[in-house]
Backbone bond lengths (Angstrom), bond angles and torsions (degrees), N, CA, C in turn:
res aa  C-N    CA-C-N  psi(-1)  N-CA   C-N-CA  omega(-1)  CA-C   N-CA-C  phi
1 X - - - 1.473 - - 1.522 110.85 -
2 X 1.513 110.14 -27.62 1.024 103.94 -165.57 1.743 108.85 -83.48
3 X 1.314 114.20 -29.76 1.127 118.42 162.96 1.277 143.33 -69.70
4 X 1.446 95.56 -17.85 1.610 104.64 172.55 1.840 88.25 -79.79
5 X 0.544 140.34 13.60 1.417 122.72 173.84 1.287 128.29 -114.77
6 X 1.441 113.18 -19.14 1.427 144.21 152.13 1.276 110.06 -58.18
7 X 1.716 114.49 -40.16 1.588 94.67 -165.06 2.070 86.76 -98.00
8 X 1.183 137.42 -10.10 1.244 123.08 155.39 1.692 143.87 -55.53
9 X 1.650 81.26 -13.30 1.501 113.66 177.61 2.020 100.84 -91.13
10 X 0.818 74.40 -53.19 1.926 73.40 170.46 1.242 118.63 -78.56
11 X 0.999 128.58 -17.37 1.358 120.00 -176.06 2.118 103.59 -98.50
12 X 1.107 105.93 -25.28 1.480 110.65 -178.89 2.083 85.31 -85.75
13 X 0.824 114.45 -46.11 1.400 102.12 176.78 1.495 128.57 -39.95
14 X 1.814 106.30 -52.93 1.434 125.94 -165.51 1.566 93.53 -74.36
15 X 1.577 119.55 -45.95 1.642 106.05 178.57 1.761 122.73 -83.58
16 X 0.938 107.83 14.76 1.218 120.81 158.00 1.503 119.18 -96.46
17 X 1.304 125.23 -43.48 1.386 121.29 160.51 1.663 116.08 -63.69
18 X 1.735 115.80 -28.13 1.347 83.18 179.19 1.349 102.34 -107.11
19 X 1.480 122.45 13.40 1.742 98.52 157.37 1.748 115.86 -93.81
20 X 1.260 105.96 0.50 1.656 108.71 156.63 1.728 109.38 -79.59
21 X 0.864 102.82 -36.55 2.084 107.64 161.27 1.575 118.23 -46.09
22 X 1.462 95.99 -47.00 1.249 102.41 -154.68 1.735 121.83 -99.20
23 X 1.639 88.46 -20.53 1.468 102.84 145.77 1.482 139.82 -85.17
24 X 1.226 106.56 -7.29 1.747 110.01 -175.77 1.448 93.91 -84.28
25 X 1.333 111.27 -44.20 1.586 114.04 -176.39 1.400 105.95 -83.40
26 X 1.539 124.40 -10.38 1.829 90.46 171.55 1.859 97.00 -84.02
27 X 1.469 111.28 -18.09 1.438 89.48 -166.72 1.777 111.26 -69.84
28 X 0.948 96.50 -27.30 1.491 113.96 156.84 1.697 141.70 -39.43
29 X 1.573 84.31 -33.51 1.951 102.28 172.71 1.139 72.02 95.64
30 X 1.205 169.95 -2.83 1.602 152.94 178.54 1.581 115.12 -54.23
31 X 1.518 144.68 126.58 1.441 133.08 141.19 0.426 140.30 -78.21
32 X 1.990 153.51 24.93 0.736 134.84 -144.76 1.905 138.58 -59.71
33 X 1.161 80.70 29.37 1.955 89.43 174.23 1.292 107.74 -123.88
34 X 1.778 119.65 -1.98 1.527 113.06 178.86 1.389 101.39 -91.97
35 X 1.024 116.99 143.71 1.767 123.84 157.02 1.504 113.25 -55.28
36 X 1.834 111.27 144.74 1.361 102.54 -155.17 1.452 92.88 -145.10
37 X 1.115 135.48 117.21 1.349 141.67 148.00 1.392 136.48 -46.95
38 X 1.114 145.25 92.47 1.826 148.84 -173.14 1.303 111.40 -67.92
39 X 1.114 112.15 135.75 1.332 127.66 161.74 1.741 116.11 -131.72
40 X 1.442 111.87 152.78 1.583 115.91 172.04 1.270 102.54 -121.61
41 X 1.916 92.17 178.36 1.595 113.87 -161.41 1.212 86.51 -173.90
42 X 1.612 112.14 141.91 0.983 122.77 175.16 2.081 106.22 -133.61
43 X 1.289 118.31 139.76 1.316 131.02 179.87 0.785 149.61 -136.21
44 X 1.111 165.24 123.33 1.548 157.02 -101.52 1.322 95.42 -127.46
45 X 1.575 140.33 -31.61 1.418 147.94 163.56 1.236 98.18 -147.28
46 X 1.843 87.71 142.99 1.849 106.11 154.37 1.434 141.30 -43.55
47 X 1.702 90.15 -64.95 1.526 118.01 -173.08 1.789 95.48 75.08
48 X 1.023 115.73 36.61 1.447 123.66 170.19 2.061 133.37 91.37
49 X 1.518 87.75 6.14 1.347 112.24 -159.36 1.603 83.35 -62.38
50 X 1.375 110.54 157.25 1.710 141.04 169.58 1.229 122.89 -139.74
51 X 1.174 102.52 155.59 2.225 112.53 178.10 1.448 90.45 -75.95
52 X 1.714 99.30 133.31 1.132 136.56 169.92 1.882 105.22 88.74
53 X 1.086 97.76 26.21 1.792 88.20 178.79 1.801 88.41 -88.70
54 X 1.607 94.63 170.46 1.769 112.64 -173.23 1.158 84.76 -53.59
55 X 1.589 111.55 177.47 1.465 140.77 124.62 1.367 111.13 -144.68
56 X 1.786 95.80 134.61 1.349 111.83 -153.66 1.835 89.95 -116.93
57 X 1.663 90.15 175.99 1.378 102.73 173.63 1.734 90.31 -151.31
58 X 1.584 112.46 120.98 1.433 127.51 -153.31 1.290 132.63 1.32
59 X 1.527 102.74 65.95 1.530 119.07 176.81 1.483 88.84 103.45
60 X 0.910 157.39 -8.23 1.977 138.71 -164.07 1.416 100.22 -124.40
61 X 1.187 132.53 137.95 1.548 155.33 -171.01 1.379 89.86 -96.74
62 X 1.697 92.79 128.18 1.440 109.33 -170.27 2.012 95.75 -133.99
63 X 1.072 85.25 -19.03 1.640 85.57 179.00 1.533 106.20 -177.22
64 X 1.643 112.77 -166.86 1.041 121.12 156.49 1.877 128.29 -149.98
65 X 1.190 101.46 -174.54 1.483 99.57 176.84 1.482 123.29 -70.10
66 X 1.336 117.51 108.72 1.680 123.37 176.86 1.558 103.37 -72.95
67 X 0.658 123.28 -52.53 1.908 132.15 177.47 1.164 139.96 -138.25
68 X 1.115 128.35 148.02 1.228 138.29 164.63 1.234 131.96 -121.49
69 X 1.725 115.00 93.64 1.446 113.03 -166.42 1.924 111.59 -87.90
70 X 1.303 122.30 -170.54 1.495 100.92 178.68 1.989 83.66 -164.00
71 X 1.384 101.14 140.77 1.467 98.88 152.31 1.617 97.26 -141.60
72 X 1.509 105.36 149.40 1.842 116.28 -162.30 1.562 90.87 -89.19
73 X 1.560 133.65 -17.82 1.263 133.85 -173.06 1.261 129.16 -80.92
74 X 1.559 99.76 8.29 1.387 116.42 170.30 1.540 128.90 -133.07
75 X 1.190 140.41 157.09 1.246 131.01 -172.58 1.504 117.61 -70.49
76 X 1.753 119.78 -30.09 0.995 126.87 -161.60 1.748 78.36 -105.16
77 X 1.131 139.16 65.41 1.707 126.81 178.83 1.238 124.82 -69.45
78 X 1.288 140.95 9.46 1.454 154.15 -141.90 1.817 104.05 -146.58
79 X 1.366 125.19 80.76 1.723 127.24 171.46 1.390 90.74 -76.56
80 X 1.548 127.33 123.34 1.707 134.08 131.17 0.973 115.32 -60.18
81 X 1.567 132.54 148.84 1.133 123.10 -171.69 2.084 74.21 -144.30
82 X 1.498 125.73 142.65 1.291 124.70 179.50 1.561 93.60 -151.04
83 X 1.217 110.45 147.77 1.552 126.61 151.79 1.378 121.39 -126.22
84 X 1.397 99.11 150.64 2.140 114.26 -159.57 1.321 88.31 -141.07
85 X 1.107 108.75 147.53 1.612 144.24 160.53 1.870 89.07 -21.88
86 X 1.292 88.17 135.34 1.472 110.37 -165.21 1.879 94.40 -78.21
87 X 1.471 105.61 -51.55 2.008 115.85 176.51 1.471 102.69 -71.24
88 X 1.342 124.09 32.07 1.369 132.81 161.27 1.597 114.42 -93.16
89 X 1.360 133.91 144.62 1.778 114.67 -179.76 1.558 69.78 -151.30
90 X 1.511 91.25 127.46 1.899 126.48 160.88 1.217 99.35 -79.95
91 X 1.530 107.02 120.99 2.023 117.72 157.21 1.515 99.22 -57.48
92 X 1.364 101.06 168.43 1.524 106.23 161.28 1.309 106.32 -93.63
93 X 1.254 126.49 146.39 1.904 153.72 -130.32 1.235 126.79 43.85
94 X 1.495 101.56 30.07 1.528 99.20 174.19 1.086 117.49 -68.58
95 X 1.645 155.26 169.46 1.281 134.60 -121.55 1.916 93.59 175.02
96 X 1.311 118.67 110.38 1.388 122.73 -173.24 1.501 98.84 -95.65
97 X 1.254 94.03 118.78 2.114 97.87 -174.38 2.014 92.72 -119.89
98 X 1.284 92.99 151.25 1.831 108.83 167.16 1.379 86.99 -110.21
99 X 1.707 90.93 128.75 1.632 110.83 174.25 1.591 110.44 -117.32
100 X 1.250 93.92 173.47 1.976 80.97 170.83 1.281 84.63 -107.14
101 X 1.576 104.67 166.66 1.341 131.83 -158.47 1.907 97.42 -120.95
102 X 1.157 116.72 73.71 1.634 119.33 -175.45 1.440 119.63 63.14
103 X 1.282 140.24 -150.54 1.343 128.76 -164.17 2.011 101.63 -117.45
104 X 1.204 116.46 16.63 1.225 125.39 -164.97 2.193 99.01 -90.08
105 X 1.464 90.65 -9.29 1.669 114.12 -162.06 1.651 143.58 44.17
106 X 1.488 90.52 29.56 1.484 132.72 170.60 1.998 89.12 -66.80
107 X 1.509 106.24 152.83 1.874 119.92 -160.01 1.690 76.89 -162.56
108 X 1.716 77.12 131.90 1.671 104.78 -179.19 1.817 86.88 -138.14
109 X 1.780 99.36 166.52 1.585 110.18 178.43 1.326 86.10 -100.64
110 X 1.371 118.11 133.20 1.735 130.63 151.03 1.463 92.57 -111.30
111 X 1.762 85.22 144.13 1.434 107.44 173.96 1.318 100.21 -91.97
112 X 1.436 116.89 139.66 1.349 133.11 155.82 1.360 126.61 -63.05
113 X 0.699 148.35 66.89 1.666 142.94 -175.39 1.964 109.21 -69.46
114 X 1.459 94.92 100.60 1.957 94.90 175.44 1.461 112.00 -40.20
115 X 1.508 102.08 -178.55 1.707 96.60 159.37 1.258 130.32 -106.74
116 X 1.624 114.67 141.06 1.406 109.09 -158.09 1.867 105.37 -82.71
117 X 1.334 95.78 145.58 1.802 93.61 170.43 1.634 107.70 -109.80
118 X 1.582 134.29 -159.97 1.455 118.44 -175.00 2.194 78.80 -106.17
119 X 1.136 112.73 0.04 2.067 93.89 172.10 1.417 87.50 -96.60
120 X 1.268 149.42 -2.43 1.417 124.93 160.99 1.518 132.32 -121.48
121 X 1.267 90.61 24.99 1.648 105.51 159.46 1.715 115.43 -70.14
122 X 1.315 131.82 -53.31 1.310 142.49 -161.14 1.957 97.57 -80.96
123 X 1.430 109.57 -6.42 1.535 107.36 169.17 1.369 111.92 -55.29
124 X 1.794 126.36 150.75 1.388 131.11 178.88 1.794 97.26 -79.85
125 X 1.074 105.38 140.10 1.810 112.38 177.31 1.723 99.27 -68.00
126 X 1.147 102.59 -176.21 1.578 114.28 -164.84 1.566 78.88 -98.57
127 X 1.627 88.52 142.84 1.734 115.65 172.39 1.305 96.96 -92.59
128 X 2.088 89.00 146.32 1.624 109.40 170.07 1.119 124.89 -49.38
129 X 1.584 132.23 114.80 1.599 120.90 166.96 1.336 83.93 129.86
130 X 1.616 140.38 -16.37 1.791 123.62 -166.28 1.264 100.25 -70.16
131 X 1.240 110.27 158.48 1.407 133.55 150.85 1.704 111.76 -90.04
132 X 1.488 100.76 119.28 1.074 122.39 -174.14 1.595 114.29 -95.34
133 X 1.115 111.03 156.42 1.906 93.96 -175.07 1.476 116.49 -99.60
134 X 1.081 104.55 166.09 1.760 95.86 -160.22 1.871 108.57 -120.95
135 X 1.529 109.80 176.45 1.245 116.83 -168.94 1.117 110.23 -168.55
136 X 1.509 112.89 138.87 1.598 109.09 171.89 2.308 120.77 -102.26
137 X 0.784 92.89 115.99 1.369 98.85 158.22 1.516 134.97 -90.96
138 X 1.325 103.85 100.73 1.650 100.99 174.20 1.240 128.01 -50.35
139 X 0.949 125.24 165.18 1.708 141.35 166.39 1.742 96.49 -86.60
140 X 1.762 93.86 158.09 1.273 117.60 164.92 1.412 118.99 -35.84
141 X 1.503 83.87 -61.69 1.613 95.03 -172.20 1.643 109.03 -70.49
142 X 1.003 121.72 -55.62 2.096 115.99 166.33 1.520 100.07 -36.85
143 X 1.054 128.20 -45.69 1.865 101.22 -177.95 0.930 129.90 -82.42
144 X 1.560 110.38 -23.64 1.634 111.44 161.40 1.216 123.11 -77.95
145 X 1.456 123.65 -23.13 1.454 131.74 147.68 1.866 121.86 -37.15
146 X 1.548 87.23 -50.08 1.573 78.51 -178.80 1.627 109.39 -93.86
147 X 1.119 116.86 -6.45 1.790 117.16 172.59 1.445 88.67 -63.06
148 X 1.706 118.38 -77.81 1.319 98.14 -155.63 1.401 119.11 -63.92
149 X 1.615 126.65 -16.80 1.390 110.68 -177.88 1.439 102.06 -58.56
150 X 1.557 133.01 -63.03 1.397 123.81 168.91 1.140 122.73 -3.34
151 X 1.184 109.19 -87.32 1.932 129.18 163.08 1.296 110.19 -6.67
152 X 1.438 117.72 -84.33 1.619 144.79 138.88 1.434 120.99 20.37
153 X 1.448 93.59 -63.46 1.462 127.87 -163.50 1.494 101.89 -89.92
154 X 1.598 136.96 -44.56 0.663 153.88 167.63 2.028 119.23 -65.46
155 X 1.029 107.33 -33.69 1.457 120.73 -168.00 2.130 86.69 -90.13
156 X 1.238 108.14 -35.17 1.333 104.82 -171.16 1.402 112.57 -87.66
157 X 1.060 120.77 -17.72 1.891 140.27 152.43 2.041 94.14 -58.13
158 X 1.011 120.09 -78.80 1.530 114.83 -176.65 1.357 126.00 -31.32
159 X 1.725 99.33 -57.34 1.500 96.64 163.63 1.400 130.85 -94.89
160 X 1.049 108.25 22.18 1.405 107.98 146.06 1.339 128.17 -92.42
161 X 1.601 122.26 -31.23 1.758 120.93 161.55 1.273 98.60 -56.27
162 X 1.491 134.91 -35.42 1.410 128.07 -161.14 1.667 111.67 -66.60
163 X 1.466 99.04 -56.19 1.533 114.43 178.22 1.871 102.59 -56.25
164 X 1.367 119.03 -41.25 1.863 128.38 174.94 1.318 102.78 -53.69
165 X 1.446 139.81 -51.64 0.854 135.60 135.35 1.554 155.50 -3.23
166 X 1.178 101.67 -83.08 1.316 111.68 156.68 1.806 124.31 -59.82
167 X 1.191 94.50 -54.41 1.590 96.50 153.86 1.852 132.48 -16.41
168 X 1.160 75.15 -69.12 1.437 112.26 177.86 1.894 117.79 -58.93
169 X 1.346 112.49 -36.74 1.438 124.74 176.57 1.310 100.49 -110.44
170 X 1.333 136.36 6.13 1.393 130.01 145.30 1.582 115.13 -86.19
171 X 0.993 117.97 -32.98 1.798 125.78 -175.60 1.629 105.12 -67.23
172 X 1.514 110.31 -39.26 1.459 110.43 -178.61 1.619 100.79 -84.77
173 X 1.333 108.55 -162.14 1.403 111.81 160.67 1.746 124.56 -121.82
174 X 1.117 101.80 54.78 1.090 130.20 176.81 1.594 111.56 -68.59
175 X 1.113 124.95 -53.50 1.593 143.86 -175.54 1.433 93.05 -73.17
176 X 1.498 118.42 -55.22 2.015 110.53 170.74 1.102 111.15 -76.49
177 X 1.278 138.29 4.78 1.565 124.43 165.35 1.599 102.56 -90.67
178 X 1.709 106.75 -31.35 1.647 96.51 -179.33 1.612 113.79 -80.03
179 X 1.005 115.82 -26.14 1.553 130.89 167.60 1.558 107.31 -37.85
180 X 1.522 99.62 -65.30 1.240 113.17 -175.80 1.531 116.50 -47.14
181 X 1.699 104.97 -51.92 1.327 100.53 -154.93 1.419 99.80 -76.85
182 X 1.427 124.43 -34.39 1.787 121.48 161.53 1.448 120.21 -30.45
183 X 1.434 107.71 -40.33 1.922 106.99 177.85 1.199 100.46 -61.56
184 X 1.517 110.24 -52.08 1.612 120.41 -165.52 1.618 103.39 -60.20
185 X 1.052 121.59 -63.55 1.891 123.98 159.48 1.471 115.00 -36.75
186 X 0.598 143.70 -13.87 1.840 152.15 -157.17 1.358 74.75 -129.70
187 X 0.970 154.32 -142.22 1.762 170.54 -175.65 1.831 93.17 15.81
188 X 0.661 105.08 -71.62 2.063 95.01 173.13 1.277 123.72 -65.09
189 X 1.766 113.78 -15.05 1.705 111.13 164.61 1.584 103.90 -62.04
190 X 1.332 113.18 -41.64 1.239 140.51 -147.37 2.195 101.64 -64.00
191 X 1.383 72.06 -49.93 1.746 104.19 -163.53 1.750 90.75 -67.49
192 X 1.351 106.63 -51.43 1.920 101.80 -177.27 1.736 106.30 -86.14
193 X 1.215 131.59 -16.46 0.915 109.89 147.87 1.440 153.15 -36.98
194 X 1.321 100.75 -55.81 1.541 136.65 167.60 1.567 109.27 -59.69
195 X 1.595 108.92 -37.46 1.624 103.61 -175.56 1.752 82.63 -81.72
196 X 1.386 122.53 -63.92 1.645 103.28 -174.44 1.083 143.60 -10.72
197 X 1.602 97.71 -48.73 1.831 127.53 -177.01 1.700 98.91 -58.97
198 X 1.540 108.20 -53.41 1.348 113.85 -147.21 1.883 91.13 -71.24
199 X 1.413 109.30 -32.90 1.483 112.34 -165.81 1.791 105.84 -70.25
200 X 1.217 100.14 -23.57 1.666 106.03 178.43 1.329 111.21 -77.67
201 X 1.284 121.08 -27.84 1.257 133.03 -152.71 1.855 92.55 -85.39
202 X 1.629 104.86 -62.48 1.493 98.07 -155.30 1.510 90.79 -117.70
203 X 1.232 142.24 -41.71 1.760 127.05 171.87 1.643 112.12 -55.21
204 X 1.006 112.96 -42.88 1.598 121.11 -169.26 1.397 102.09 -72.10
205 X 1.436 140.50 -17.40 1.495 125.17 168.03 1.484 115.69 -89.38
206 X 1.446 108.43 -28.34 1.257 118.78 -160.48 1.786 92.37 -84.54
207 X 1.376 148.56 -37.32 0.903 155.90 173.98 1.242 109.54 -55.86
208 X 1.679 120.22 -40.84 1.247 104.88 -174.15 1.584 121.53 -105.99
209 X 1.769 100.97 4.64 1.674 109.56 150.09 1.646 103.98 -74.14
210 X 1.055 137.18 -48.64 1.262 118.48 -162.62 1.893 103.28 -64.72
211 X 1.972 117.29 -36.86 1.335 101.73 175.44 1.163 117.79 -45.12
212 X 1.385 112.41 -40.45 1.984 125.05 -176.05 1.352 108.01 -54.67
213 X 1.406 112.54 -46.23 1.892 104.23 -163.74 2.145 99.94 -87.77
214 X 1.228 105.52 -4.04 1.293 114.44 152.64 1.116 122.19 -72.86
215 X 0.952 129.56 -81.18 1.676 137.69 -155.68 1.900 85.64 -59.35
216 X 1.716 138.17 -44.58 0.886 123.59 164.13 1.511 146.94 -44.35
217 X 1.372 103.00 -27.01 1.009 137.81 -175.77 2.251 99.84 -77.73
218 X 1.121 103.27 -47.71 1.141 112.75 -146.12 2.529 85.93 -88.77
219 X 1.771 81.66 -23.54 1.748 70.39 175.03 1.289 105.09 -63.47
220 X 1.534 113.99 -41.43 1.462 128.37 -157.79 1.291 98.20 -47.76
221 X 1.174 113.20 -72.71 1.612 109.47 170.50 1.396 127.44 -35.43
222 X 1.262 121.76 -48.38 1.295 108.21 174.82 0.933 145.98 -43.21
223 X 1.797 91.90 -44.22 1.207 118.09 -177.30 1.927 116.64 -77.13
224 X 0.985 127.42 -13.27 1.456 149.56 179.69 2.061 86.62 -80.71
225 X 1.293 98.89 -84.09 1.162 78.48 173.17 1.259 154.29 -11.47
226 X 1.466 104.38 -61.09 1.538 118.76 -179.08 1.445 106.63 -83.10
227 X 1.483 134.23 -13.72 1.072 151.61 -172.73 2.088 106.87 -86.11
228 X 1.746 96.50 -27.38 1.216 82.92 165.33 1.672 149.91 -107.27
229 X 1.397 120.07 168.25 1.449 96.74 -152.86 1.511 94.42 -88.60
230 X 1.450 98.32 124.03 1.506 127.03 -158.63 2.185 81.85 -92.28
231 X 1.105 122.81 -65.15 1.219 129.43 -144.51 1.415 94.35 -69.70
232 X 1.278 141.06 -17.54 1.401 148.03 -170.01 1.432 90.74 -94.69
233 X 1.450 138.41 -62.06 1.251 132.58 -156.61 1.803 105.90 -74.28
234 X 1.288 111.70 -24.83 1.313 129.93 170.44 1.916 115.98 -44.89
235 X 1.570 90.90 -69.53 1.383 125.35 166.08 1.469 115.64 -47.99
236 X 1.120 147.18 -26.42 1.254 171.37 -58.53 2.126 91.81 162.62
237 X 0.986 94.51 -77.80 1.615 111.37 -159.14 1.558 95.27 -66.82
238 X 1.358 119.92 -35.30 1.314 137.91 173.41 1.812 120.78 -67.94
239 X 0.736 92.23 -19.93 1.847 105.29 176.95 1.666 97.41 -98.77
240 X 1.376 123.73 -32.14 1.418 113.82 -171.32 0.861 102.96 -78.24
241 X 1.723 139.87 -47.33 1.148 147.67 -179.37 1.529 124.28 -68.76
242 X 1.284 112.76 1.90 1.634 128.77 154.67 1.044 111.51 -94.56
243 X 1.278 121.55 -29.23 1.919 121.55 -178.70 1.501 88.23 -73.18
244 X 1.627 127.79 -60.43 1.439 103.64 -171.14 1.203 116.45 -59.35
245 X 1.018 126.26 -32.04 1.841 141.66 -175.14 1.601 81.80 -39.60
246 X 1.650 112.84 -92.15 1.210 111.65 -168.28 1.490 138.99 -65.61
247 X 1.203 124.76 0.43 1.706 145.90 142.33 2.062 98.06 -47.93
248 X 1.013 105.26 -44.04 1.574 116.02 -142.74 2.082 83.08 -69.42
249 X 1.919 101.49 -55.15 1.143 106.74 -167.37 1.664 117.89 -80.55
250 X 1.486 111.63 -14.45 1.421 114.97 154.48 1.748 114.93 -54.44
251 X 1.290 113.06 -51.65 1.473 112.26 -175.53 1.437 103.80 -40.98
252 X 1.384 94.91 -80.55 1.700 114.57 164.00 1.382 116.62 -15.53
253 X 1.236 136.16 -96.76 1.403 142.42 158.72 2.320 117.12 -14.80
254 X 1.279 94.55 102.16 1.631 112.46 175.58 1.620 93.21 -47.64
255 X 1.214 122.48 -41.79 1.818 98.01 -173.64 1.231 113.10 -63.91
256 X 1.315 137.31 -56.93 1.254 137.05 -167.98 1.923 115.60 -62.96
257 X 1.554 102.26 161.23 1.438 108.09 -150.27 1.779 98.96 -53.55
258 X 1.383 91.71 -45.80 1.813 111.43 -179.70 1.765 96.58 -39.89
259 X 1.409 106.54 -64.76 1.225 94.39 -149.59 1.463 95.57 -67.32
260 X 1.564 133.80 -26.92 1.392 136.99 -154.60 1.836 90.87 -54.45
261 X 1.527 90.67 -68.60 1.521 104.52 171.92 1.641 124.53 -34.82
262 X 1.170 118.15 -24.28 1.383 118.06 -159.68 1.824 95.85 -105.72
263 X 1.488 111.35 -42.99 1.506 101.41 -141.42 1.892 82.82 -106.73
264 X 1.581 121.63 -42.34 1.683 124.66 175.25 1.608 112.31 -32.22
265 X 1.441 99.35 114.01 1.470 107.99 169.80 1.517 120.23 -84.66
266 X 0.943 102.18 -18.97 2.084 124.20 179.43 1.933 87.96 -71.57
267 X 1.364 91.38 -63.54 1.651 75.60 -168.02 1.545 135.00 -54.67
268 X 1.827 94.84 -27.57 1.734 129.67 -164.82 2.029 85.81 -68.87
269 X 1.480 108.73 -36.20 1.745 115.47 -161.21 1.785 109.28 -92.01
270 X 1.122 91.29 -22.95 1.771 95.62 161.16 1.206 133.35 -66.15
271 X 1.553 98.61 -39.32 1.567 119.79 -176.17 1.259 103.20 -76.85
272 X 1.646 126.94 -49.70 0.889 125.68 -159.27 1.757 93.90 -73.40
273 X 1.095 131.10 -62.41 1.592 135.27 176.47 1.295 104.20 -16.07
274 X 1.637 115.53 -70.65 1.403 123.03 -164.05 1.463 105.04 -69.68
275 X 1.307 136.48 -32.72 1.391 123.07 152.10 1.505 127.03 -29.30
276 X 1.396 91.41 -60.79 1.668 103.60 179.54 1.057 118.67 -54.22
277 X 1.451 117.12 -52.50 1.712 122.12 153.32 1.476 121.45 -22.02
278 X 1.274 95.84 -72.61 1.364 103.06 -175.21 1.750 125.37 -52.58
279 X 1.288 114.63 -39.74 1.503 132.93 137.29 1.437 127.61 -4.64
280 X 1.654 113.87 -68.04 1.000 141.86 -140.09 1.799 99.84 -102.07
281 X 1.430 98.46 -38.32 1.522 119.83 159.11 1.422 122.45 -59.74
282 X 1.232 102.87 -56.15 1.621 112.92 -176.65 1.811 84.59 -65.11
283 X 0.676 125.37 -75.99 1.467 123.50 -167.35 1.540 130.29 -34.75
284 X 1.424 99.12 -27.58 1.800 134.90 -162.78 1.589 76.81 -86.79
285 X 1.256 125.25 -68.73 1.568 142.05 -148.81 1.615 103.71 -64.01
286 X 1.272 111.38 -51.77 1.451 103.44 162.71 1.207 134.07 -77.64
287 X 1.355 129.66 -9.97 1.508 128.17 161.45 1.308 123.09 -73.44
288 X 1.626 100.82 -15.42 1.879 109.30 -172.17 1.622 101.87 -159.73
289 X 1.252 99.71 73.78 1.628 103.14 -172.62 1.985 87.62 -76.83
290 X 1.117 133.62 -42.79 1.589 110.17 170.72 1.371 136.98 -68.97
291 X 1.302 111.88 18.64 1.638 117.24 136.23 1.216 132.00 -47.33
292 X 1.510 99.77 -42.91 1.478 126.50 -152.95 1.538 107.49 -100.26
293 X 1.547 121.58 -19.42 1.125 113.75 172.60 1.400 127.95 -114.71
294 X 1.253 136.58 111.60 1.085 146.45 159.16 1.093 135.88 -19.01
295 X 1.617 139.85 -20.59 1.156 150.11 -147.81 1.480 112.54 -174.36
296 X 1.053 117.25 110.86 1.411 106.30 163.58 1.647 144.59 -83.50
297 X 1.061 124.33 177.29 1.731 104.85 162.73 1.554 127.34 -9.57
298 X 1.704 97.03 -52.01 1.393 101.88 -150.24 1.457 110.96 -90.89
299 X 1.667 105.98 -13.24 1.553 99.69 -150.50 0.955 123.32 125.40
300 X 1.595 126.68 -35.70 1.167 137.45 -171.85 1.662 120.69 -109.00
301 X 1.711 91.82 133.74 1.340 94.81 -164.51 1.981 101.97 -75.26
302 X 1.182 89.38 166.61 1.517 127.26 -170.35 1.510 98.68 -101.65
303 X 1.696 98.51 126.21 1.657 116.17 176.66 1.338 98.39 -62.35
């Protein structure tokens, strides 16, 4: 009796330890009744990864981390050791990445799965126990972390040429030469100001009496103008220009003296005759100018 009670004590013991087993690991995503396939990874850093975090395959928990071994004597010091669903088959280039796990900054392993083509379907899947190759994927927040440190880094490079700079035109006298020349600029605003004042004061009235005795000037006229008798001087210009009118048609017209003169061929043949005459004379007169004279030197007339 007494032993049957001992071994009721052990046996309520052993299923109590393994449904405390069997619950830590289901809360876990753990099965321990499915068959499970291993795979490794080895890494040069975590980024915070631990035994028993998920491992997923695009968003879905397929397993998790059984171990994590480490030796410091190597660069890659960190072996993963993970198991996945046994009715799982790895392509070849599947690819063990540490992801972050939402913004809480919890890091799970997702498997990479390459892309399949129809020449790498008939490939053998990766055998239990490979070492798979590994990769890190940042979080959201790590890339905007390292954008703005850039930025940062970059913005703190700027102001520092800025401050090199300035430095630099404070050490000389650059800042008292510009100082200076501002007094000197300020002192000639100063100087045409003052002539401005004076030009408003005594050109600017006197300019705009003389517009006044202009624009007066210019009624005056107008008014003369309109004052004169336009319709008489009109009348006037109009009578002259009929007198030429009819001068114009006398020329024109064979009766009148103009035209007698202009258009008479009797008269045009007279003139021309007595020209010729006259010609013929002048010509006569110098071949025998003692025809023409009556008297000579002496007194004595000429046969």
């Amino acid at each position: 009796m007494k032993h049957a009670r001992e071994i009721k004590v052990g046996l309520l013991a052993t299923v109590c330890i393994f449904l405390l087993i069997f619950g830590f690991n289901f809360l876990k995503g753990v099965n321990i009744f499915s068959p499970t396939n291993s795979y490794h990874g080895t890494f040069a850093h975590l980024h915070g990864l631990e035994e028993q975090a998920a491992v997923s395959i695009r968003g879905h928990q397929v397993g998790h981390v059984d171990k994590i071994h480490y030796d410091y004597t190597r660069d890659s010091a960190f072996t993963v050791d993970i198991s996945i669903n046994k009715d799982i088959a790895l392509p070849q280039g599947t690819k063990m990445a540490i992801v972050s796990d939402g913004l809480l900054g919890g890091v799970v392993i997702d498997l990479l799965l390459p892309h399949q083509s129809p020449t790498t379907n008939d490939e053998r899947p990766i055998a239990h126990g490979s070492f798979l190759p590994t990769t890190f994927v940042p979080s959201l927040m790590e890339s905007l972390q390292g954008q703005l440190i850039a930025k940062i880094s970059s913005a703190v490079e700027n102001i520092d040429s800025l401050v090199a700079v300035v430095n630099t035109q404070l050490e000389g006298n650059h800042v008292q030469s510009a100082l200076t020349n501002i007094d000197r600029v300020s002192g000639n605003l100063s100087v045409v100001s003052s002539d401005l004042k004076k030009l408003m004061n005594n050109q600017v009235p006197r300019i705009v009496n003389n517009a006044d005795t202009a624009v007066a000037n210019l009624n005056t006229v107008i008014a003369d103008i309109k004052a004169a008798d336009l319709q008489a001087t009109v009348a006037r210009v109009d009578n002259a220009v009929d007198n030429v009118n009819g001068l114009v048609v006398d020329v024109r017209s064979e009766n009148g003296t103009l035209g007698q003169l202009i258009y008479n061929k009797s008269l045009y043949n007279h003139i021309d005759a007595t020209v010729v005459s006259a010609d013929s004379l002048i010509v006569d007169l110098k071949a025998h100018p003692k025809r023409y004279v009556h008297f000579s030197l002496f007194g004595k007339k000429d046969k």
